[in-house]
C-alpha positions in Angstrom: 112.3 39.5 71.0 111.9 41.6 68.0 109.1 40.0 66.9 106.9 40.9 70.3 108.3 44.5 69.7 106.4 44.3 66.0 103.4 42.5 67.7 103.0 45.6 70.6 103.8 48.2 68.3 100.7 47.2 65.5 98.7 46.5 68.5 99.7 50.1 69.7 98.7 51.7 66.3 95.4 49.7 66.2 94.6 51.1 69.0 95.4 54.7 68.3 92.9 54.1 65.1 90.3 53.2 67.2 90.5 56.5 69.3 88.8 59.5 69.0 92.0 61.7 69.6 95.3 60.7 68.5 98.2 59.5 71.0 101.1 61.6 71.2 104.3 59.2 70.4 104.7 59.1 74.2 101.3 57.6 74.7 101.9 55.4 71.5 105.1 53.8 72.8 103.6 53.4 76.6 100.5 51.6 75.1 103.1 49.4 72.8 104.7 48.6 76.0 101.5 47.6 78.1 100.5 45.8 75.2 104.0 43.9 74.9 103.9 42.8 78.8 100.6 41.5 78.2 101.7 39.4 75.2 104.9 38.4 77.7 102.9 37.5 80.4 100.1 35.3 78.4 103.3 33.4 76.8 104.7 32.2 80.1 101.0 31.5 81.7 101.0 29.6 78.8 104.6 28.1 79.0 104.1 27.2 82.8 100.4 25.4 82.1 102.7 23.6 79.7 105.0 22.8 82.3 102.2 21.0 84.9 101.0 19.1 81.7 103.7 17.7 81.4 104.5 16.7 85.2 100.9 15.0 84.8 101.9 12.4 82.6 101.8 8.4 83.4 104.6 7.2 86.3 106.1 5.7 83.2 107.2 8.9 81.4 107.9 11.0 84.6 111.6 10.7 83.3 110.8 12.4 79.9 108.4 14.8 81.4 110.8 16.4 83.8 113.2 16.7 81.0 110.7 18.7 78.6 109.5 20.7 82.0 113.1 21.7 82.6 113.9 22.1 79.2 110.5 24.7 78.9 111.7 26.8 82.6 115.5 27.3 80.8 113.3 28.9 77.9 111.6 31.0 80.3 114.0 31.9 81.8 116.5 33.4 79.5 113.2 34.9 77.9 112.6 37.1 80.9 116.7 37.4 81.5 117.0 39.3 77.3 113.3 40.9 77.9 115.3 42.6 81.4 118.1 43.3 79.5 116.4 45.5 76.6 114.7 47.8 79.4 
């Protein structure tokens, strides 16, 4: 989780460069935020795309591709249950 906290927070400051008028530290960490749910939110569209590729496969490997599906929704899932729990 850290790691999307230092990928929000240079996006943030990028950002504030790029503006005329400075953001307060208020502003700063409310665009780090926005910036951080985006990031979230573009990892599990990607994770769930993941997910239907891999229900797509042959008849043959329906076994394995439920296993990786399940095995990517637990990942999800205890990414949104620690990115709850830091808020």
């Amino acid at each position: 989780m850290d790691k999307f906290q230092q990928i929000s927070d240079a996006a943030a400051h990028k950002i504030n460069h790029l503006l005329k008028d400075t953001l307060t530290d208020t502003q700063e960490d409310e665009v780090s935020r926005i910036v951080e749910r985006a990031v979230i939110k573009a990892i599990l569209e990607g994770q769930h795309r993941a997910v239907d590729a891999a229900l797509r496969c042959p008849e043959a490997d329906q076994d394995v591709a439920h296993k990786i599906a399940s095995e990517i929704r637990r990942k999800n899932d205890a990414l949104i249950v620690n990115l709850c729990s830091q808020r």
